[in-house]
C-alpha positions in Angstrom: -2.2 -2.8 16.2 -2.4 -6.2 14.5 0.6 -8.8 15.4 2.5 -8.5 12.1 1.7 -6.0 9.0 3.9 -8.8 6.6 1.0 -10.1 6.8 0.2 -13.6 5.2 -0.5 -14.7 1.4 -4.1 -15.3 2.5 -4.3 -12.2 4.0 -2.4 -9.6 1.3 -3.2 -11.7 -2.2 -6.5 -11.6 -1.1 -7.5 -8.9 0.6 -11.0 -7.2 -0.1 -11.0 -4.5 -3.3 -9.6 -3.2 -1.1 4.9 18.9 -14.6 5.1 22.1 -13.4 6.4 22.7 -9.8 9.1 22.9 -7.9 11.9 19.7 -7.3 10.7 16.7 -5.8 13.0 14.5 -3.7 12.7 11.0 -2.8 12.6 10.3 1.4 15.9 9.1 3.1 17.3 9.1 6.0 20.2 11.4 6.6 22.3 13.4 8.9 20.4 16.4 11.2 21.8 18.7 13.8 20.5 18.7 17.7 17.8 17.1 17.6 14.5 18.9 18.9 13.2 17.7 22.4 10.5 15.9 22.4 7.3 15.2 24.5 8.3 11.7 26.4 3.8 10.8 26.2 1.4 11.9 24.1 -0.9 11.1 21.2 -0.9 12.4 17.5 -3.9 13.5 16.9 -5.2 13.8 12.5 -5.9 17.5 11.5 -6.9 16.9 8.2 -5.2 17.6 4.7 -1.3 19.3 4.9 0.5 16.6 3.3 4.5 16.9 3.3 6.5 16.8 0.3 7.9 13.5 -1.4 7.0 11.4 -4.2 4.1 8.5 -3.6 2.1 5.6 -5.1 -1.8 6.4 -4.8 -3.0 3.1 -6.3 -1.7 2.9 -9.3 -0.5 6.5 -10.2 3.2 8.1 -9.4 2.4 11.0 -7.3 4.5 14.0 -6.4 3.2 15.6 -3.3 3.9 19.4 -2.7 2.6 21.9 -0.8 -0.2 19.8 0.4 -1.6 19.0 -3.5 -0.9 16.0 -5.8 0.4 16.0 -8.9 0.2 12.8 -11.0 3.3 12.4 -13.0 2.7 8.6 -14.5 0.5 5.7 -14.4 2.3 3.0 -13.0 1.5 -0.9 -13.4 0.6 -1.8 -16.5 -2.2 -3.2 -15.7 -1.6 -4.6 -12.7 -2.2 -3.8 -8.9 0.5 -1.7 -7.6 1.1 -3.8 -4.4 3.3 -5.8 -2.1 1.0 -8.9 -2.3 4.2 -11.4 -0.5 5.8 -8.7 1.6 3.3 -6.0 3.3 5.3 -3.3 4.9 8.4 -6.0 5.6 10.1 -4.1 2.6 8.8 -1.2 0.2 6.3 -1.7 -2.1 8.5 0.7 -4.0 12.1 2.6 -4.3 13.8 5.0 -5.6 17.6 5.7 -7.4 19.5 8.2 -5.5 17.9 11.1 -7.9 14.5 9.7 -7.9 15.0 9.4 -11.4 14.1 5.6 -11.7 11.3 4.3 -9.6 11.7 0.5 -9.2 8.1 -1.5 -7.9 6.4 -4.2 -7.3 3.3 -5.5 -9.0 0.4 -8.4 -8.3 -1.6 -10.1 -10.9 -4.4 -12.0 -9.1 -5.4 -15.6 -10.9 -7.6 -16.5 -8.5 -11.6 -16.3 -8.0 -12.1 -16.0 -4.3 -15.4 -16.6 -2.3 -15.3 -14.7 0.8 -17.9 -17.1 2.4 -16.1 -20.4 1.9 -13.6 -22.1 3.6 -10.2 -21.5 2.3 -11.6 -18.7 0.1 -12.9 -21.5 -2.2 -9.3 -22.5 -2.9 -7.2 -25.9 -2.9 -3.3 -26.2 -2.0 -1.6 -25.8 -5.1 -4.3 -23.5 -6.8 -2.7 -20.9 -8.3 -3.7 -17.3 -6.7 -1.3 -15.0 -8.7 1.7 -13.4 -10.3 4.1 -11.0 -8.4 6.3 -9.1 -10.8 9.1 -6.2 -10.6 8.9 -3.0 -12.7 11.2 -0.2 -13.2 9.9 3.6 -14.5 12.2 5.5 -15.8 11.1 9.4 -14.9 13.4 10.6 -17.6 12.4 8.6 -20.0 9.3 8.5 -19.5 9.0 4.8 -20.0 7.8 2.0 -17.5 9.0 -1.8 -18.6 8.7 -5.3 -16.8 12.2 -6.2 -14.9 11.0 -9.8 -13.7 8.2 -11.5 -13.9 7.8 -13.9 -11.1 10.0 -11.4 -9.0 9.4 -9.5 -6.0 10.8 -7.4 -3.1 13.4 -4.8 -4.8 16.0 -2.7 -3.5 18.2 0.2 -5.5 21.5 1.1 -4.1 23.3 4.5 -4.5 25.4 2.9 -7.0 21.7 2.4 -9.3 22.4 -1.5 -8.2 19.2 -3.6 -8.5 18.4 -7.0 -6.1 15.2 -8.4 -6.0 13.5 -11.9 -5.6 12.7 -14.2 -8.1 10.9 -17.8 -7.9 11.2 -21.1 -8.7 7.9 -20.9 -10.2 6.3 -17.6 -11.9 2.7 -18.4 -10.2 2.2 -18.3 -6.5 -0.2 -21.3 -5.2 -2.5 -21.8 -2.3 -0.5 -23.0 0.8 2.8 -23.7 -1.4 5.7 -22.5 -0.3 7.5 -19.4 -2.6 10.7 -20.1 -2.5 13.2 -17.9 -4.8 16.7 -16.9 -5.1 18.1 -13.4 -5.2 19.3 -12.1 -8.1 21.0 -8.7 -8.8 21.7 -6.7 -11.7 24.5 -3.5 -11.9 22.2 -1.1 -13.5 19.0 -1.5 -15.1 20.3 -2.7 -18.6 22.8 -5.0 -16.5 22.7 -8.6 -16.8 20.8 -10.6 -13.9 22.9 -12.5 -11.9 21.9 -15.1 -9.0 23.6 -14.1 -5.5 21.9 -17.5 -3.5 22.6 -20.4 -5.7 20.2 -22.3 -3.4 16.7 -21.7 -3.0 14.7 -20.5 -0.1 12.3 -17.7 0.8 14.8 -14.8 0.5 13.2 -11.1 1.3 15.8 -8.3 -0.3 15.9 -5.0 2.3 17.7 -2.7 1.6 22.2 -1.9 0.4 24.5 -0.7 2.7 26.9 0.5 0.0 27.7 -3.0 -2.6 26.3 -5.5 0.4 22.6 -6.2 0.3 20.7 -7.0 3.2 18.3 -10.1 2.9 15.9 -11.8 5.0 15.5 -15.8 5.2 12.3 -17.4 6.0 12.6 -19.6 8.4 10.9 -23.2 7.4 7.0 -23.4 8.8 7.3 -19.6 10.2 7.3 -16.4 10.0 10.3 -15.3 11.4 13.4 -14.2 9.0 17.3 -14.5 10.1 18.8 -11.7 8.6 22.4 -11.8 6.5 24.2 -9.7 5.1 25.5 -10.4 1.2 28.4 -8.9 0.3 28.3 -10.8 -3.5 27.0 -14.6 -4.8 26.5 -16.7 -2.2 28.7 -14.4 0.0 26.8 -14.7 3.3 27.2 -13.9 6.9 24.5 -14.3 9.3 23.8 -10.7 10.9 21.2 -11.6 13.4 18.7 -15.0 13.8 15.2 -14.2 14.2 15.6 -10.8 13.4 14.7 -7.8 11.0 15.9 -4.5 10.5 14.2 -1.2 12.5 16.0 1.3 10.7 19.4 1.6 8.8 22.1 4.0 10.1 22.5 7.2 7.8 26.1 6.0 6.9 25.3 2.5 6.3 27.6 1.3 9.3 24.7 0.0 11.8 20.9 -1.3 11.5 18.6 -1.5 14.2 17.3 -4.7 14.6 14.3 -6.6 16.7 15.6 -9.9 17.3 13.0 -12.5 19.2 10.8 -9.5 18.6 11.5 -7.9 22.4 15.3 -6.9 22.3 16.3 -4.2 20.6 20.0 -4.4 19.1 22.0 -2.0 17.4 24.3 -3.9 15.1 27.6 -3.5 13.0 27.0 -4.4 9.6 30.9 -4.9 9.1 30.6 -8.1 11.9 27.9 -8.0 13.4 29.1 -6.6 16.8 26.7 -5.3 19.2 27.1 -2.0 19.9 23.9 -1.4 22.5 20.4 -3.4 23.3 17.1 -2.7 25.0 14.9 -5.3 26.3 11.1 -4.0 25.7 10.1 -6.2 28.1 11.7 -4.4 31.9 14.5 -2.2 30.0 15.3 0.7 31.6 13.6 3.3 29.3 13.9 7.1 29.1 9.9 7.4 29.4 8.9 7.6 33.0 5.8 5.1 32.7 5.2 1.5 33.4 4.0 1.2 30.3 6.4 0.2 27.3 6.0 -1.3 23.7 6.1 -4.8 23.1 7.3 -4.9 19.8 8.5 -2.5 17.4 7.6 -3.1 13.6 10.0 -3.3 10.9 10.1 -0.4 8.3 11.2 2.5 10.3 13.4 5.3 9.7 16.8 7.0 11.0 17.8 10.3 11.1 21.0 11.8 13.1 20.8 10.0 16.7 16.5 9.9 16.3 15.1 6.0 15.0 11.0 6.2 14.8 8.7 3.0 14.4 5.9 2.0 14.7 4.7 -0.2 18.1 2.2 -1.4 19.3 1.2 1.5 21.7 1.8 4.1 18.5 4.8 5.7 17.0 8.0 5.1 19.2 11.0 7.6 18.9 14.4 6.2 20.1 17.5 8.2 20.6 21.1 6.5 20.1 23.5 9.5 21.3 24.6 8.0 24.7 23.0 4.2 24.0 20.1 3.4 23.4 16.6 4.4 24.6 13.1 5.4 24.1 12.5 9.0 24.0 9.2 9.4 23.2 5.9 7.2 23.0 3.1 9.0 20.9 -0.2 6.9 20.5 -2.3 7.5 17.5 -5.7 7.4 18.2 -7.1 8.2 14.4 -5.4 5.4 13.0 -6.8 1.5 14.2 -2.6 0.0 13.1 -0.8 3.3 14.3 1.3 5.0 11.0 3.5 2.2 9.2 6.8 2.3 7.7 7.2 6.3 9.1 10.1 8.2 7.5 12.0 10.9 9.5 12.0 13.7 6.5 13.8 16.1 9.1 14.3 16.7 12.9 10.7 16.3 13.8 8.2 15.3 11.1 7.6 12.2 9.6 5.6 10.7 6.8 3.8 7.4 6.9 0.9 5.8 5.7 -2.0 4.4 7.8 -5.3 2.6 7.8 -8.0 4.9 8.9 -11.2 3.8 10.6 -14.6 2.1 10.3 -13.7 -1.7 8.1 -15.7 -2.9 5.6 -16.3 -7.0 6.4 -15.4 -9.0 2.9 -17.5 -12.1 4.0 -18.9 -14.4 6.8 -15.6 -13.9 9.1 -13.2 -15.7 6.7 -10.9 -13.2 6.1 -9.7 -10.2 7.9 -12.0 -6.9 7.2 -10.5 -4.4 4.6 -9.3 -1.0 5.7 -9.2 2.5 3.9 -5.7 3.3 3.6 -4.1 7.1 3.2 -0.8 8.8 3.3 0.0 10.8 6.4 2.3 13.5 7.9 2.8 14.4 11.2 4.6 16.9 13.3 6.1 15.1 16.3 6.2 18.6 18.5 3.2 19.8 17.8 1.6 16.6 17.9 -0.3 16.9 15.0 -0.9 14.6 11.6 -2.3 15.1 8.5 -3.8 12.7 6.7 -4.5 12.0 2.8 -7.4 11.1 0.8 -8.2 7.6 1.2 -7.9 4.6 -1.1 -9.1 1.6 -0.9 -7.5 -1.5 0.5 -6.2 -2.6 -2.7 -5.4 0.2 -4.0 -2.2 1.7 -1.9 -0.9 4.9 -0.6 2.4 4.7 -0.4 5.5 7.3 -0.3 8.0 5.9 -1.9 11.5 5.9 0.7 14.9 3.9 0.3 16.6 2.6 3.1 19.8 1.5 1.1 22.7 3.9 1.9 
C-alpha cells in the first residue's frame, strides 16, 4: 500500500491519462443492530461483477448502481475531469445532500503540458498546472452549474449547508503553495461567506450538525491539525497532526490517527478522549504479531463497527467495550487495498480500488498509473466484487457523506 493516497500535486494533477428503477440512496453511516462476528484473519478475495447499490462517479458520468448494472443518470463536469486533483482520498471527490438530491463535486482543469521524461515534468516553480473548481448538480432539476472556481474540497451538511475551499489565486502553480480560506454558504443559492479570515491550506471534511470539520496544513508538510469550526473564525483545535478515520453515526465522536500510530476516539464537543490504541504494541483483539501501521483516512462507521483501510488490507475496529481491532482482511486483488470503504450495513462495504498490472508514464519520473474500479465486498463471506475499470484519470467513485 503506498505511504499516503493524498497524494502530492505532482502526483494527482499529473497523473498519467490515467430513469427507470427502483430508489437509489446515497451511502452513510448509520445505526445497525448486533453486529455479525467476524473472521479475526483473512483475505478478500475479487469474484468478479455484483456491485452493491449506491450512486457513483465513473469518470465523468453520475451513475446509479443497482442490482449489479449502471445506469447513467447525468454527465457531470462540464468539461472538465471529475477529480480530486489537491486532495486524493483525504476528502470525497464528491457528496451528497441528505436526499441525494443535489450532488456537490469537485473538478480539475489541467493548464499544463507535461513531459513524462524530464525533470520536473518539464515545469518551472510558479508554472501554472491547473484550475480546481466546485460544482453542484441538481438531480431534480436536472441542471449542473459552477459553485467556485478556484475552489475545492466540499462538504454538504444535513441542513443542505455548503463549505468548501477557495484560493488566493484561481490557478495552481508548480511548487507554490495553495493556500485558501474556507468559505460556507447556507444553501446553494446562499451567499458565500469566509469562516478563516486568514489564509492557509485549509482541507473541509465533513459537518457534525452546524460545526465543520477542517484540516490545516502544516507549513513544509504533509501532516494536517484538525479543528473543529463551529462559525467564522470560530476554532478549536481537535487534534494536532491528526485526521479523521471515521465520524460517529450521531455526530458526537470521530476517529482519529494522530502521529499516524495512535488511534483516538475523540469528542467533538471538547475534544476529550474517550479510548486510544497504539498500532505499534497495543493490545489488539487479533491474536497475531502482526498489526497495521497506519490506518488511512476516509473510512466509514456503522453501530460500534469503524472499517479502513491499512496497510496490511481492510481493518475492522469495534468500539462497544473500547477500542480494538476485530478483524484484519488482506486484499490480495487490489496492489493499495480498497480506499475510502463505506459500511452500507452490518457486513458489506463499498470502496473503490486500483486493480493490477501499471502502465509506466515515462522514464521513472512519475509514479505509474493504475486502473481504477468500484468494488463491494462481503466481509463474512470474504468475498469482493469488483467494477469495470477506468482509467487513472478517469475515477470510480461512490459518492458517501460523512457529515452527520
Amino acid at each position: 500500500m503506498r505511504s499516503k493516497h493524498r497524494a502530492s500535486l505532482a502526483v494527482l494533477a499529473v497523473a498519467a491519462a490515467a430513469g427507470i428503477g427502483g430508489a437509489v440512496t446515497v451511502a452513510v453511516g448509520g445505526g445497525s443492530p448486533e453486529p455479525s462476528a467476524l473472521a479475526t484473519r483473512g483475505e478478500l478475495l475479487s469474484t468478479g461483477a455484483g456491485l452493491g447499490q449506491g450512486l457513483a462517479l465513473d469518470g465523468s458520468r453520475l451513475v446509479a448502481s443497482e442490482a449489479g448494472a449502471q445506469r447513467e443518470l447525468a454527465e457531470l463536469g462540464g468539461g472538465e475531469e471529475v477529480i480530486a486533483a489537491l486532495t486524493g482520498a483525504l476528502v470525497p471527490v464528491a457528496t451528497a445532500s441528505a436526499d441525494g438530491s443535489l450532488i456537490v463535486y469537485s473538478t480539475w482543469r489541467q493548464l499544463a503540458v507535461l513531459d513524462y521524461d524530464a525533470p520536473g515534468l518539464g515545469l518551472e516553480v510558479g508554472d501554472p498546472v491547473g484550475v480546481p473548481s466546485v460544482r453542484a448538480y441538481d438531480r431534480e432539476k436536472g441542471v449542473d452549474a459552477l459553485l467556485a472556481g478556484g475552489a475545492y474540497a466540499p462538504a454538504v451538511s444535513k441542513a443542505g449547508a455548503i463549505a468548501y475551499a477557495v484560493g488566493d489565486e484561481e490557478t495552481v502553480r508548480q511548487n507554490v503553495d495553495y493556500t485558501s480560506r474556507v468559505v460556507v454558504r447556507n444553501s446553494l443559492e446562499g451567499e458565500p461567506r469566509e469562516w478563516t479570515s486568514k489564509s492557509a491550506r485549509y482541507f473541509p471534511y465533513a459537518w457534525v450538525d452546524d460545526s465543520l470539520l477542517v484540516y490545516q496544513a502544516l507549513q513544509d508538510s504533509e501532516a494536517t491539525d484538525l479543528y473543529v469550526y463551529r462559525g467564522p473564525d470560530d476554532a478549536t483545535l481537535l487534534a494536532p497532526e491528526a485526521y479523521v478515520i471515521a465520524v460517529s453515526p450521531d455526530g458526537s465522536r470521530v476517529l482519529a490517527s494522530v502521529g499516524r500510530r495512535m488511534l483516538e476516539v475523540l469528542r467533538v464537543a471538547d475534544g476529550a478522549i474517550e479510548s486510544s490504541l497504539a498500532l505499534d504494541g497495543g493490545a489488539v483483539a487479533v491474536d497475531s504479531p502482526t498489526t497495521p501501521h497506519a490506518l488511512m483516512y476516509s473510512g466509514s462507521w456503522r453501530g460500534d463497527r469503524i472499517v479502513a483501510s491499512s496497510d496490511l488490507g481492510l481493518v475492522v475496529l469495534n468500539v462497544e467495550e473500547g477500542l480494538r481491532i476485530e478483524s484484519i482482511l488482506a486484499t490480495p486483488d487490489y496492489p493499495h487495498g480498497i480506499i475510502e470503504p463505506v459500511l452500507v450495513d452490518d457486513t458489506h462495504v463499498n470502496g473503490w480500488a486500483d486493480l493490477p498490472d501499471p502502465k509506466p508514464v515515462g522514464k521513472g519520473t512519475s509514479e505509474p498509473a493504475y486502473d481504477n474500479a468500484l468494488v463491494t465486498c462481503d466481509l463474512v463471506e470474504r468475498t469482493c466484487a469488483t467494477g469495470e475499470p477506468n482509467p487513472a484519470r478517469e475515477w470510480a467513485r461512490w459518492i458517501a457523506n460523512p457529515s452527520r
